[in-house]
N, C-alpha and C positions, 0 to 999 in steps of 0.2 A: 369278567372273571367271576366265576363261583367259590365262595367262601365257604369251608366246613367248619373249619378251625378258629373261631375269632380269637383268642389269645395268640397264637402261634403270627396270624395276621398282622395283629398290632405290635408285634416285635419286628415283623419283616418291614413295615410301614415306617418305625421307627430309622433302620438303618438305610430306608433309603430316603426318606425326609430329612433328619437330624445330621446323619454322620456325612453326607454330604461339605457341611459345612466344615466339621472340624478337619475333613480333608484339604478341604481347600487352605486352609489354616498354615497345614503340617509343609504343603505346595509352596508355601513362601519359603520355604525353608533347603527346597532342590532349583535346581537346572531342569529345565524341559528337555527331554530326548526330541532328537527329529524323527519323529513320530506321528504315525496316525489312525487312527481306528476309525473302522464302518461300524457303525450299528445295523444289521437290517435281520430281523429275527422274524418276519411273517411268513408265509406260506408259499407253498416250490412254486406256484403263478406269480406269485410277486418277486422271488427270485431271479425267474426267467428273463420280467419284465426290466431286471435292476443291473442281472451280472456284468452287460459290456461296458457298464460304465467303470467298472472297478479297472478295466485298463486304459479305460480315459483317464483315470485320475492318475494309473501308475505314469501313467507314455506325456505327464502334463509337465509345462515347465515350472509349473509353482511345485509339486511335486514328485519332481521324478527323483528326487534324493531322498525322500522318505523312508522310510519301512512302515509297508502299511497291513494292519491288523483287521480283523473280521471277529466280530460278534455275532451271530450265525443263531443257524436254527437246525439241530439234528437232523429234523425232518428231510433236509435238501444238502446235509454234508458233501454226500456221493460228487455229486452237482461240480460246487467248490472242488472238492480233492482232481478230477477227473478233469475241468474244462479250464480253472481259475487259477490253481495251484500256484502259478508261476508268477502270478502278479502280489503275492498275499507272502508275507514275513511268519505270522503267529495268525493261528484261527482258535478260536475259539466259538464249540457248537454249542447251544441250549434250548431244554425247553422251556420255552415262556413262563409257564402259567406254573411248571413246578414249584416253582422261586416262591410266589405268595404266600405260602404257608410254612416254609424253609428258611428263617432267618437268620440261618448260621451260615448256610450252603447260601445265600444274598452276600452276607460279612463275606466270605471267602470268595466268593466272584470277585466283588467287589473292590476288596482289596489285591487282587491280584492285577485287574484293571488299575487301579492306583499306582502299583510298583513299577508301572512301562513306562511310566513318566509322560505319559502322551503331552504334545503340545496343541495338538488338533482333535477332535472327535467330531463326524460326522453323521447325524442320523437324518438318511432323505426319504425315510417313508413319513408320510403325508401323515396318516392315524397313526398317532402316538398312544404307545400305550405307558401304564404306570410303571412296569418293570425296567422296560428299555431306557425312561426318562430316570430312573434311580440311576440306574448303569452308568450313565451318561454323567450327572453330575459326582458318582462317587470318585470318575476320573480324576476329578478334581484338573483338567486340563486348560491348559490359557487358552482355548477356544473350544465354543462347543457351539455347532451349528444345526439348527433343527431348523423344520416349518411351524408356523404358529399353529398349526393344524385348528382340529375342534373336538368338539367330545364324542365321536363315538364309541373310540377305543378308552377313553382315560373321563373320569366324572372332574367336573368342574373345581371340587374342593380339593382335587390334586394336581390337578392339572394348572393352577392359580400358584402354587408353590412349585412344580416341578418347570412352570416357564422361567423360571427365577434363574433354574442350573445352567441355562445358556447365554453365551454372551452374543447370539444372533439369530433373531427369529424372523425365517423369511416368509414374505405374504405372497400366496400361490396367485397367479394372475387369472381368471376369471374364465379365461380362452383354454387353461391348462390342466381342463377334466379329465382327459384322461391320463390313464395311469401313467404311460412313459414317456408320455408329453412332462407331465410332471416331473421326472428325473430329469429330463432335460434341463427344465428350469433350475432344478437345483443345482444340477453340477456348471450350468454356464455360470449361477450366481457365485458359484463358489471359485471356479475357477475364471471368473470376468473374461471366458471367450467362449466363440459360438461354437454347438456341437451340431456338429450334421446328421448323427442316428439316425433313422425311420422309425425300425420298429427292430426287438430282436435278434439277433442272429447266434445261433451255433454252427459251429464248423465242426460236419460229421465227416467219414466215408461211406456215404449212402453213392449207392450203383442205382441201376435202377429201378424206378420205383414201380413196383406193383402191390396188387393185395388190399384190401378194405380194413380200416382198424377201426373199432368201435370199442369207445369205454360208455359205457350205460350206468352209470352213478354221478353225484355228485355234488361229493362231500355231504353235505348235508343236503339227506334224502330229501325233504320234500322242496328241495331245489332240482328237482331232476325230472326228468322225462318218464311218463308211465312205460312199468315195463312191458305192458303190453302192445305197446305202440313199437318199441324198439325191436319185438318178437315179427308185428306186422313188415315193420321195416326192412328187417332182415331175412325175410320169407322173399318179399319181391325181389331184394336186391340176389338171392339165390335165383329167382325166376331171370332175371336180366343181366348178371353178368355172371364169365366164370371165372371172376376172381376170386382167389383165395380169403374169405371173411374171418377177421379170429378179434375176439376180444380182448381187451388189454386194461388196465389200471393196476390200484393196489390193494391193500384190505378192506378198505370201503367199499369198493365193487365184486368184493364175492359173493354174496348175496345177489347182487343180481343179476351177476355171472350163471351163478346155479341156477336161476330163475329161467335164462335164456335156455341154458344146458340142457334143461329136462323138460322143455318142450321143442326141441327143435331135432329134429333128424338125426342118429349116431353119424359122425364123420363131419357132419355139414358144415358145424364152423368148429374153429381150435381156439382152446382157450387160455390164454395166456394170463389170465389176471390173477395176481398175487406171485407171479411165478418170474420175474423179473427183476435186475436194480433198475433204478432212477434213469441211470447212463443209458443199460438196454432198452428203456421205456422208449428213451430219447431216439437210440438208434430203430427200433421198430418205426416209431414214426415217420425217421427220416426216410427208412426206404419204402414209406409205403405210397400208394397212388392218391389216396383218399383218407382223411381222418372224419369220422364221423362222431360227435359228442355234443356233452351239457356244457355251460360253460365254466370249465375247468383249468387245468393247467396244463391239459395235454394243447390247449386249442391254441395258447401263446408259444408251444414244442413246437407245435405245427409251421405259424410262424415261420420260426427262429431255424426252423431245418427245411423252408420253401417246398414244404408239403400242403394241397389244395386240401381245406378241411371246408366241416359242415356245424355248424356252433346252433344247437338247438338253445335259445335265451329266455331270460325272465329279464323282470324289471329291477331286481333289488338294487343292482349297481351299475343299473345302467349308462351306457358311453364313459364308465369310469373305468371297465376293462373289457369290455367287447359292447355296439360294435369298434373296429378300428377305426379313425380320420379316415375319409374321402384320399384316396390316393397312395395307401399306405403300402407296399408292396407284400403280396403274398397272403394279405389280410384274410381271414375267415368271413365268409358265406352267412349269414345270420340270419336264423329264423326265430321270428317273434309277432305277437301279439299285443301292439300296442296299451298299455290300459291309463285311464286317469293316474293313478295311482303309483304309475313306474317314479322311481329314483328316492326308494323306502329305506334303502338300506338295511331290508330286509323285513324289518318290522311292520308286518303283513297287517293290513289292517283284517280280511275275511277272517273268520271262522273255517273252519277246515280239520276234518275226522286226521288224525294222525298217521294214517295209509295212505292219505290224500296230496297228491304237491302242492303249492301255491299256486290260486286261480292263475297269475301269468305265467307258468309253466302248463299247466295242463291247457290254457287256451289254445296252445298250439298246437293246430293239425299236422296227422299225418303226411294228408295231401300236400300241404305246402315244404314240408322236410320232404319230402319226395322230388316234389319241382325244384326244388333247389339244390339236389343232388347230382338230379339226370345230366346236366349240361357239364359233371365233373366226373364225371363215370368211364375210364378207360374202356377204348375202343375194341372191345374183344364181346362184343355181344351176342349174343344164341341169334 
């Protein structure tokens, strides 16, 4: 989190360190509603990665008398309203990082949270941040279940007092790097029975599939593929098939949407990015033959709508969201560049001009996203 504001800071800091307690206080004093809240406020790839569990929990026998609430993240509302709707009581969407400097609009979340009388809160992402861990304790609810996670999202001297607001912190099993393996763990621990998930799934009405979707960004630029590679890419793949190529993402990728646009042939590809909701994104890739991308959140869609994608990788988060386990069904194609140095978490150790990606994204050749392509390329070739 970036701080402008330190005063404004240490008033938000305040309400969610201190007032936690005196809520809990006020909590002796009610009845707990049969109640339950999710916390899960990160990003539409980690939504994707979490949503089927929200009807494991509703369809469970520990909980199928609940009413159960969503803590959310604008950014993936669409998501929720469209696929989840029907398992979920009260939602509630936000931005994250708004909150840090808003200590009124904290008190007022916060407190409204308090009013549902929860008797359960559940937060099963793994990186804990400092907002969500306030959230969580101003519930002031008779249980609060988190992972003991670590510091990348939240610093030590918060994180030491925000593990206090839980009365169960679970320790992630050693075997359960990746992301939705991780969910799993949670929700068996939570619900003490086995879940059989793989990986995944939405339920679209995709017909069938044709057409090449390519999103060429990703999220943060220099996690992405050179655009001039993606220009290469999509020259041959005009030379070799005559599927329909059209770009896709959101406002991260106009830029190098327009990039593609204005060197490549009028007509040749259609460009869909920024021109879509979340749902349509979703449904685009269901019906398409082929997803080709960085690793983003289209490549867990992909997945979850049993479309053959192509996951061009780095190392930062490596086997903690692509590639998938050995066996997973539907799993994404992964091209990468092994280096010493993968499993950073981002924090690159190179030096690198700021046009530049990081050396494990740009190690990757063409060539090898090409061989990895061809053997998924609908049979309609020149």
């Amino acid at each position: 989190m970036e701080i402008k504001n330190r005063k404004l800071f240490r008033l938000t800091r305040f309400v969610l360190l201190r007032l936690p307690a005196v809520f809990r206080f006020l909590a002796l004093f009610r009845k707990p509603a049969k109640r339950l809240l999710l916390i899960k406020t990160d990003a539409i790839g980690d939504y994707i990665i979490f949503r089927n569990f929200i009807q494991v929990l509703k369809q469970s026998e520990k909980y199928r008398d609940y009413q159960i609430d969503l803590l959310g993240n604008k950014l993936w509302s669409e998501l929720t309203e469209t696929y989840d709707k029907q398992y979920l009581n009260e939602t509630y969407f936000i931005t994250p990082n708004s909150y840090y400097e808003a200590p009124l609009k904290t008190f007022k979340q916060g407190w409204t949270l308090f009013r549902n009388r929860y008797e359960v809160v559940l937060q099963p992402t793994y990186t804990r941040v400092f907002i969500t861990d306030g959230f969580a304790g101003l519930t002031a609810a008779k249980q609060i279940v988190g992972y003991q996670s670590n510091n990348e999202g939240i610093v030590p001297r918060y994180k030491n007092k925000t593990d206090k607001f839980y009365t169960q912190l679970l320790q992630l099993p050693a075997e359960s790097y990746f992301e939705f393996n991780r969910n799993v763990c949670f929700f068996e621990a939570v619900l003490c029975t086995k879940i059989y998930l793989k990986a995944p799934n939405i339920q679209t009405n995709a017909g069938i599939k044709n057409g090449i979707a390519i999103l060429p960004g990703a999220g943060a630029f220099k996690r992405g593929w050179e655009g001039e590679k993606f220009l290469e890419l999509i020259n041959r793949l005009r030379k070799e098939t005559n599927e329909q190529i059209y770009l896709i993402g959101g406002p991260g990728e106009v830029k190098h949407g327009d990039f593609l646009m204005q060197n490549l042939p009028t007509g040749s590809v259609e460009n869909r990015i920024n021109k879509t909701t979340l749902p349509e994104l979703i449904n685009t890739i269901a019906n398409s033959a082929l997803l080709i991308a960085n690793e983003t959140s289209v490549i867990h869609m992909a997945v979850a709508t049993q479309t053959p994608s192509v996951c061009i990788l780095g190392g930062g988060h490596f086997e903690r969201f692509a590639p998938y386990p050995t066996g997973t069904p539907n799993a994404p194609v992964c091209v990468y560049e092994k280096l010493p140095c993968y499993y950073c978490n981002w924090l690159c150790i190179y030096k690198t001009e700021s046009h530049e990606p990081f050396p494990c994204i740009s190690a990757v050749s063409l060539e090898n996203v090409w061989q990895a392509i061809l053997p998924l390329l609908p049979d309609n070739t020149n």
